[in-house]
C-alpha positions as CSV (number, residue, x, y, z in Angstrom):
1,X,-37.9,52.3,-76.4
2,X,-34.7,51.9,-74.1
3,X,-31.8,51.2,-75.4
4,X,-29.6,48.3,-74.7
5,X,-26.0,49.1,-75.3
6,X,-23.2,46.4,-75.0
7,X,-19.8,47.3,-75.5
8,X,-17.3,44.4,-74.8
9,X,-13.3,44.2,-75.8
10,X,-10.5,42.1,-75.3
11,X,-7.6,41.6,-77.0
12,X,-6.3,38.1,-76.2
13,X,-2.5,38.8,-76.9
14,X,0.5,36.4,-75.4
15,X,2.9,37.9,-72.9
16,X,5.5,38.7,-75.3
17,X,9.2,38.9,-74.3
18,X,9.1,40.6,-70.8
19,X,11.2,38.0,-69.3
20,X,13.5,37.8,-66.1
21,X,17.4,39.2,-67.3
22,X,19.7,36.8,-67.7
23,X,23.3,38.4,-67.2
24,X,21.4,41.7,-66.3
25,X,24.2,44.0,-63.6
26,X,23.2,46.3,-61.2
27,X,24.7,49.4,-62.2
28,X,24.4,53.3,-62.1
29,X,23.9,54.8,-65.2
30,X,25.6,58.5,-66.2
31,X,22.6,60.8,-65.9
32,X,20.4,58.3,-64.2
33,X,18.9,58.9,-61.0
34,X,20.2,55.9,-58.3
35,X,20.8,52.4,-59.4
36,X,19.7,50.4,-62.4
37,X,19.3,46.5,-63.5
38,X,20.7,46.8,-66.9
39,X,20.9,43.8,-69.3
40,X,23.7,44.5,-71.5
41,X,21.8,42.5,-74.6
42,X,19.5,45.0,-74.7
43,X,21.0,48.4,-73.5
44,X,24.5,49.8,-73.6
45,X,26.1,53.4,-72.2
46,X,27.3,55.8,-74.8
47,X,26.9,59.3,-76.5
48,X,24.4,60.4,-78.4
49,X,24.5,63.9,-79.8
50,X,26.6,65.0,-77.5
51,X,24.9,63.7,-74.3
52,X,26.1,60.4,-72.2
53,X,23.0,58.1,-72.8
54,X,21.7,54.9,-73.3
55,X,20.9,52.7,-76.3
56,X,17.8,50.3,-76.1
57,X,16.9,47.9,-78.7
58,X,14.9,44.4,-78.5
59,X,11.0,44.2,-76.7
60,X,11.7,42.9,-73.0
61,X,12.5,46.0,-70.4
62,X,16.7,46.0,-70.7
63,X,16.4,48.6,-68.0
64,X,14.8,48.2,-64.2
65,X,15.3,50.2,-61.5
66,X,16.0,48.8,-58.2
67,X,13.3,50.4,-56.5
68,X,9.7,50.8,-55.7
69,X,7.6,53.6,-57.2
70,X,4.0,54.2,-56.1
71,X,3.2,57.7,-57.2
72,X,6.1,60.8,-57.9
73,X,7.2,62.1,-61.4
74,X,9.6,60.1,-64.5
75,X,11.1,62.6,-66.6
76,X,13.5,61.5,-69.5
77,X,14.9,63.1,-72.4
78,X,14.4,60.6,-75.5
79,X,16.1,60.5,-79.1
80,X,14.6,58.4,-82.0
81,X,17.4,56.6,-84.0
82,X,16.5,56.0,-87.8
83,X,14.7,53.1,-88.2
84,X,13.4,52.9,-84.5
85,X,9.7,52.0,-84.0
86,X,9.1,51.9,-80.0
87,X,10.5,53.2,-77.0
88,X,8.2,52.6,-74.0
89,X,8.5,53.5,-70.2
90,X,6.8,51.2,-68.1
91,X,5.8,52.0,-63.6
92,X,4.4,50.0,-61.0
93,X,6.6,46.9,-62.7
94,X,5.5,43.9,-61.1
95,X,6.4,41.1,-63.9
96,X,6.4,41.1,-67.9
97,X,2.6,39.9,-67.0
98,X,1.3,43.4,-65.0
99,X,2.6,47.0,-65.1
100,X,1.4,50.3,-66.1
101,X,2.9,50.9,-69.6
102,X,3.0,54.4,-71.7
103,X,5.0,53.7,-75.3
104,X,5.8,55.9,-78.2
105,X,5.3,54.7,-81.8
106,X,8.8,56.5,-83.1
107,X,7.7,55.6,-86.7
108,X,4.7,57.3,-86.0
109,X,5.6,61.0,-85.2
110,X,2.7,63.7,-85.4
111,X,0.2,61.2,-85.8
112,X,-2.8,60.6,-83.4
113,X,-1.1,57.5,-82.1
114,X,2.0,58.5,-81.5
115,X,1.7,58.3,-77.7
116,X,0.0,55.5,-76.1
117,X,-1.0,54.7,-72.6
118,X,-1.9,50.6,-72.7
119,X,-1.3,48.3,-69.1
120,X,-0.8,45.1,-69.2
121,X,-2.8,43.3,-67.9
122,X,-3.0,38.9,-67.0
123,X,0.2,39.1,-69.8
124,X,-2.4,40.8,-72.4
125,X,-0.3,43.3,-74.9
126,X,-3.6,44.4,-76.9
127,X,-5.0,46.9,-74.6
128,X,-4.3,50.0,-76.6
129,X,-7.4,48.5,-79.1
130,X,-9.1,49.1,-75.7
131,X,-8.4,52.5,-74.8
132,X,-8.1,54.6,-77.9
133,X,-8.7,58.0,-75.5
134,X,-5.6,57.8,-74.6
135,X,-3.8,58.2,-77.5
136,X,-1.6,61.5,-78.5
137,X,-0.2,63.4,-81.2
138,X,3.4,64.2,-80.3
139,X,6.5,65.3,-82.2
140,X,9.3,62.6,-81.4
141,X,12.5,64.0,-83.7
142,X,14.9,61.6,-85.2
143,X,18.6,62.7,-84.0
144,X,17.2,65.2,-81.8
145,X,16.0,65.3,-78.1
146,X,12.6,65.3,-76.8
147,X,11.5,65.8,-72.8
148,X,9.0,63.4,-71.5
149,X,7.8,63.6,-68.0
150,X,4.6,61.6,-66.4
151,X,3.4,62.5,-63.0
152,X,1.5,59.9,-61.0
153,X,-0.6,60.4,-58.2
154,X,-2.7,57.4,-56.7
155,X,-5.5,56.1,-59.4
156,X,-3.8,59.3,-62.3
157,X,-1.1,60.0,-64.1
158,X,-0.6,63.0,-66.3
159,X,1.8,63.0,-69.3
160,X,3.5,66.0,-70.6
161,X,5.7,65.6,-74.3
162,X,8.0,68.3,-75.2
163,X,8.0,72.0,-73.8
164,X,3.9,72.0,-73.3
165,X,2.9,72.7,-70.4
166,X,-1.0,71.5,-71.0
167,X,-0.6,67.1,-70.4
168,X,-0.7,65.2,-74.3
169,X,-2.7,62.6,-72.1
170,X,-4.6,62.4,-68.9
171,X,-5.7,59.4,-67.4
172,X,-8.3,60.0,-64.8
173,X,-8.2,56.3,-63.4
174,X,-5.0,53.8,-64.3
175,X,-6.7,50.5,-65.8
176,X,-3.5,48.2,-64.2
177,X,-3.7,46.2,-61.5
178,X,-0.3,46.9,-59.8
179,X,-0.7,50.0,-57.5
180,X,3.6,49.2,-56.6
181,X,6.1,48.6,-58.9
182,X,9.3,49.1,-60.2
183,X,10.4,51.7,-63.4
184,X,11.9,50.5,-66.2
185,X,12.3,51.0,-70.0
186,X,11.9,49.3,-73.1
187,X,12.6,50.3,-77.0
188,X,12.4,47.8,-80.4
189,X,12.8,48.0,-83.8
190,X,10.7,45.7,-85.5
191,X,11.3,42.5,-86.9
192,X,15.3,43.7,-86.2
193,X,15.8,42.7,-82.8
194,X,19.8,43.7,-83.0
195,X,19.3,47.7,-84.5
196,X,18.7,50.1,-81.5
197,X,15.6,51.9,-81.8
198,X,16.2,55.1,-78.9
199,X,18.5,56.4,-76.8
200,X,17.4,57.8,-73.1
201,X,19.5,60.5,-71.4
202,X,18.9,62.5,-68.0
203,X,16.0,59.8,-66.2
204,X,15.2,61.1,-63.2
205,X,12.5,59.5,-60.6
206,X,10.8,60.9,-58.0
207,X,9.2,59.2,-55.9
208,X,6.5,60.5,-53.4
209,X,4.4,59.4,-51.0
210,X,1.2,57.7,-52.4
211,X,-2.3,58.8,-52.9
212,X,-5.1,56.7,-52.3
213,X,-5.8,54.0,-55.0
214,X,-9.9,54.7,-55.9
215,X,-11.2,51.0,-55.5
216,X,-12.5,49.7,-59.1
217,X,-14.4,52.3,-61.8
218,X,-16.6,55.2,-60.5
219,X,-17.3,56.0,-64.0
220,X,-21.7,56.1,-64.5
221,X,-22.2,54.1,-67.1
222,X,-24.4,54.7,-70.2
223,X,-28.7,54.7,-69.7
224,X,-29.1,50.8,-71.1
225,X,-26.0,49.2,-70.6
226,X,-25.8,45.4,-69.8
227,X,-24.2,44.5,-66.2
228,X,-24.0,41.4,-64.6
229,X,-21.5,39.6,-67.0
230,X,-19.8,36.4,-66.5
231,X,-16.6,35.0,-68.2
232,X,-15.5,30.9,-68.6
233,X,-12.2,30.0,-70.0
234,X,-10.4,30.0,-71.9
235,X,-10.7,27.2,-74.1
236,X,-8.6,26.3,-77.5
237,X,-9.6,27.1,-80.6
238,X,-7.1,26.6,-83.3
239,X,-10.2,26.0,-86.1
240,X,-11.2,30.0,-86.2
241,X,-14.0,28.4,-88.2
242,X,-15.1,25.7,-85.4
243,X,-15.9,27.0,-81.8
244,X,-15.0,25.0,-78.9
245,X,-18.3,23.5,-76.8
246,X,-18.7,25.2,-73.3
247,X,-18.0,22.1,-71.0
248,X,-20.7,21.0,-68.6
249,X,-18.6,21.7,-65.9
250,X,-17.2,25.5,-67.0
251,X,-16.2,27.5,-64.3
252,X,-18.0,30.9,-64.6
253,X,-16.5,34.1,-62.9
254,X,-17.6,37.6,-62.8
255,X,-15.9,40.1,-64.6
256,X,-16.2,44.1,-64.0
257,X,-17.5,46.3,-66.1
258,X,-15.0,49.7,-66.8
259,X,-16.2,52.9,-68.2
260,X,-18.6,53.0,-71.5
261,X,-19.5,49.8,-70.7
262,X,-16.5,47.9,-71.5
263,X,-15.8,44.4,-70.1
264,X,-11.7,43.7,-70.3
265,X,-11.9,39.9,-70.5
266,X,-8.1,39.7,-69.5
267,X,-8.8,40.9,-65.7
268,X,-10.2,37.6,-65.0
269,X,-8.4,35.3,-67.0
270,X,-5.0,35.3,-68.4
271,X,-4.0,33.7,-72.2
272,X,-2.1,31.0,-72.5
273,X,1.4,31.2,-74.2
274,X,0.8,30.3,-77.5
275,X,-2.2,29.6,-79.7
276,X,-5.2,31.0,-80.7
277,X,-8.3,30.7,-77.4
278,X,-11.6,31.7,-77.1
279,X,-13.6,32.9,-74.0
280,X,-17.1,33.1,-73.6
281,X,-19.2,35.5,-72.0
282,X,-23.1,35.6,-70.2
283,X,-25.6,38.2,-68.8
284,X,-29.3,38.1,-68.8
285,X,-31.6,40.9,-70.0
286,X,-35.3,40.9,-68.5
287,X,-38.1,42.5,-70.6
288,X,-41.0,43.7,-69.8
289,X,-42.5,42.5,-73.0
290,X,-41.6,40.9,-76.5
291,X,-40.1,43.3,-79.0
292,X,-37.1,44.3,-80.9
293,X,-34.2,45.9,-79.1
294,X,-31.2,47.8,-80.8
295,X,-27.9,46.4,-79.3
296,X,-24.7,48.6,-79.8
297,X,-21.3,46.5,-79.9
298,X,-17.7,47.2,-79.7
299,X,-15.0,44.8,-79.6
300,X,-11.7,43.8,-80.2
301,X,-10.6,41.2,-82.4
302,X,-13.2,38.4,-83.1
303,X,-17.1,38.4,-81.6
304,X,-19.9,36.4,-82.2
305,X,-23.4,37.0,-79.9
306,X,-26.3,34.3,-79.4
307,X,-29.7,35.5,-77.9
308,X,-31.9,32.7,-76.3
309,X,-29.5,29.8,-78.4
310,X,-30.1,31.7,-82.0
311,X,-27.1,33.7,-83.7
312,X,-27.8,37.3,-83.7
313,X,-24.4,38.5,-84.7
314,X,-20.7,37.8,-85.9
315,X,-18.1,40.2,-86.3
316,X,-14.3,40.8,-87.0
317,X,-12.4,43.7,-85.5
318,X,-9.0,42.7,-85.9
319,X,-5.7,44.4,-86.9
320,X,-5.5,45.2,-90.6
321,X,-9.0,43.4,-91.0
322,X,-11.2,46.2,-92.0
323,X,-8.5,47.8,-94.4
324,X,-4.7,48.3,-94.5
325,X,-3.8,50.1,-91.6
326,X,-6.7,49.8,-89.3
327,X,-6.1,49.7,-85.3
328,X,-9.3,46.9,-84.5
329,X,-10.4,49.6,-81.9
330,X,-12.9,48.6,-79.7
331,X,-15.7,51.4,-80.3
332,X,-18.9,51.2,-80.1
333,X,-19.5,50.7,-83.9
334,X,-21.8,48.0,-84.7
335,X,-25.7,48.1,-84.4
336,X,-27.7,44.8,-84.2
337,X,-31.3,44.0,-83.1
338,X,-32.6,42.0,-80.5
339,X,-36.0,39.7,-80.6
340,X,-36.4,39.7,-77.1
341,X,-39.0,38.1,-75.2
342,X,-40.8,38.9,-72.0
343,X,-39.2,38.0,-69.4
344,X,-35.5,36.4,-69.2
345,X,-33.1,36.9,-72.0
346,X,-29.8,35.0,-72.2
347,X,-26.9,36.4,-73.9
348,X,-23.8,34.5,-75.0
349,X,-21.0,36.0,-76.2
350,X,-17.5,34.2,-77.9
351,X,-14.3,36.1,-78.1
């Protein structure tokens, strides 16, 4: 029998605080390759074990530089400070809503998510839950220096963490949308927006000229897997026990499908602000005959799948949901089983 597999996440996550600077100066920076937009709420020159550096604390990027970068090499040295959770470097800057974004979890040293590349995407912040391959186990020393050092080149970008010279993380094809950008940095401690979480010394970039961008995902997709999805949305729904009705007049888009099948709901449509939404998704599956089908699912945070108007399966993949501590990764970890009939299927999907 073939196997249908479907594997769909989204993590529908608000923009966060990548906002415009107010009061931000246009500086240069000891150690700093040319000229930065530094916003002096968030980053401020200084020493740090015996090194002129910058502090970073608080979640927007305190530090832009003021130009364009393509493709080239960003190299830093990077210090955790006690108590610091984040430090994240972010390239082909176009807004707080779309960049390429690589972050370390400081709190998380010599784990296997210490290093994470995650883009933002339409303002969405979830997308590591999408792409758990690119995680890395890195050493990231409190009160002691580490090197960092990504090189980009058109659709890739390699990432190299202390003296290694093998890349922690490769990714073969960036998942942003922004193929120019600005560089900038960001850092946090959590929940303590004044502490400072990192300081940054000796951040050079090198720009070069760019490779070709390869136009969406070459990647062959599994034997089985469902193409031909469509999104609408998205629509309020405060009542997590209460789903919205699809109006009448729902607008519905195509949405691509990435590697392993996955469908990133956030390259069509973008979250609102603030509240809690659902989207809804549709393909068709044609059979040759009536019989039972086994459907594989991944997603991220919230799913609930209709065949032919009948409830087939609900599922919650959130952060912390599962057990204390787990990511809500969007792996293909669910098995359900389809009554299809011959002939024309229709799938419906909320998220």
């Amino acid at each position: 029998m073939k196997r249908e597999i479907f594997t769909l996440a989204m993590a529908f996550l608000g923009a966060g605080p990548l906002a415009a600077q107010v009061g931000a100066t246009t500086t240069t920076i000891p150690g700093f390759d040319g000229e930065w937009v530094i916003d002096p709420r968030s980053a401020r020159v200084g020493q740090h074990l015996g090194r002129p550096a910058v502090f970073i604390r608080a979640n927007f990027p305190p530090i832009l530089s003021t130009t364009e970068f393509a493709d080239g090499t960003i190299e830093f040295d990077m210090s955790t400070i006690p108590g610091g959770n984040f430090l994240g470097f972010v390239f082909r800057y176009a807004d707080g809503f779309n960049h390429e974004n690589v972050y370390f979890r400081l709190h998380k040293s010599n784990e296997f998510e210490a290093v994470q590349y995650a883009p933002r995407v339409n303002g969405s912040g979830g997308t590591w839950q999408l792409y758990p391959q690119f995680f890395g186990r890195a050493e990231l020393p409190v009160d002691g220096w580490v090197h960092v050092r990504a090189e980009v080149s058109g659709s890739t970008m390699q990432l190299f963490v202390g003296d290694s010279a093998k890349p922690l993380i490769v990714v073969p094809r960036l998942r942003g949308q922004i193929v120019n950008g600005r560089v900038g940095l960001w850092g946090r401690v959590n929940d303590k927006p004044d502490e400072w979480a990192v300081a940054i010394c000796n951040l050079r970039v090198r720009p070069r000229s760019p490779e070709k961008i390869v136009a969406g995902d070459t990647t062959t997709l599994p034997s089985g897997t469902i193409t031909g999805w469509q999104v609408a949305g998205p629509y309020s729904a405060a009542d997590s026990t209460k789903l919205p009705p699809i109006p009448a007049t729902a607008a519905w888009s195509p949405v691509p499908i990435e590697g392993a099948g996955l469908v990133n709901v956030t390259r069509v449509i973008r979250k609102p602000a603030a509240g809690r939404f659902v989207a809804y998704l549709r393909a068709t599956i044609t059979s040759p005959s009536a019989r039972v089908a086994p459907m594989e699912i991944g997603f991220s945070d919230h799913l609930v799948v209709w065949l032919n108007g009948v409830p087939v399966f609900h599922g919650l993949n959130s952060l912390g949901s599962q057990y204390p501590g787990s990511l809500g990764l969007a792996v293909a970890h669910n098995r359900t089983f389809l009554p299809l009939r011959a002939g024309r299927n229709e799938l419906l999907v909320a998220i």
